[in-house]
C-alpha positions as CSV (number, residue, x, y, z in Angstrom):
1,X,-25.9,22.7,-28.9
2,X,-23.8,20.5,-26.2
3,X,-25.2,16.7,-25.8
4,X,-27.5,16.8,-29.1
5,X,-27.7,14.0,-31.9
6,X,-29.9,13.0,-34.3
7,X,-32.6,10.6,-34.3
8,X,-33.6,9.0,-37.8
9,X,-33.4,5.0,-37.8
10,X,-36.6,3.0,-37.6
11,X,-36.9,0.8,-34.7
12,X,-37.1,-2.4,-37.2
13,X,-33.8,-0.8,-39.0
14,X,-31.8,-1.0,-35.6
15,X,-33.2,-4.2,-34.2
16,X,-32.3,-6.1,-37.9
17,X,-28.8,-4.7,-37.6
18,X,-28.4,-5.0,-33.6
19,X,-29.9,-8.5,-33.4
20,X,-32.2,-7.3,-31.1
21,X,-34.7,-10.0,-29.5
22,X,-37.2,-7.4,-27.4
23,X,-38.5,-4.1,-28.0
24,X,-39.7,-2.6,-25.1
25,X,-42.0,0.7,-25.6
26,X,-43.4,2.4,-28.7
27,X,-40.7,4.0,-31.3
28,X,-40.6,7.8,-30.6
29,X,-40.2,9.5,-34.3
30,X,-37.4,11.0,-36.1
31,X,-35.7,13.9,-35.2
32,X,-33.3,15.8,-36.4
33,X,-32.8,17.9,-33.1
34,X,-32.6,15.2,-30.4
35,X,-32.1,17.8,-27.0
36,X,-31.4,16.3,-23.6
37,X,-34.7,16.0,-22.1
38,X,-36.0,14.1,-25.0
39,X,-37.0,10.4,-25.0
40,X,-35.0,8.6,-26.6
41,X,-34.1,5.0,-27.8
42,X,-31.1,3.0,-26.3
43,X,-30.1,-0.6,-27.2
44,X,-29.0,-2.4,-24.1
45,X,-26.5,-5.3,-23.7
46,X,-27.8,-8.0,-21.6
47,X,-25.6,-10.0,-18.8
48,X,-27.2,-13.6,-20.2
49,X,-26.5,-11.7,-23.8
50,X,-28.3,-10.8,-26.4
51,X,-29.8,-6.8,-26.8
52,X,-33.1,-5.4,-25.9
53,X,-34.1,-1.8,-27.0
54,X,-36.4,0.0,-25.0
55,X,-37.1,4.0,-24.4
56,X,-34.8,6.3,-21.4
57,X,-35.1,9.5,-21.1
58,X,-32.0,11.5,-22.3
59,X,-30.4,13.6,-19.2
60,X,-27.1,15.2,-19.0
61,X,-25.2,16.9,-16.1
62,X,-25.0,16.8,-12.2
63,X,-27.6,14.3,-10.8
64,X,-29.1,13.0,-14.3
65,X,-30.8,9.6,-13.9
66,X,-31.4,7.6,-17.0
67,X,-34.4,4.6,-17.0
């Protein structure tokens, strides 16, 4: 069970509370099981500021790359 969450906001429900300006990639469903290995969503804080959510790819351990 190490490194699992779960997934049940709508992509419209994070950006409204986020302030998000871009969404990048299509909204993966809920799940209450998220696993490492899954796709998941990530809001991301930008340099110039402001967020963008977009889709990585959940890894954990030695080695994992994110993106």
């Amino acid at each position: 069970m190490c490194g699992r969450y779960a997934n049940s906001r709508r992509d419209q429900e994070l950006a409204d509370r986020f302030h998000i300006a871009e969404l990048i990639g299509e909204e993966p469903g809920s799940s209450w099981n998220v696993a490492p290995a899954n796709n998941v969503r990530a809001v991301l804080e930008r340099d110039e500021g402001g967020h963008t959510m977009r889709q990585l790819h959940l890894a954990l351990g030695p080695g994992a790359v994110l993106g």
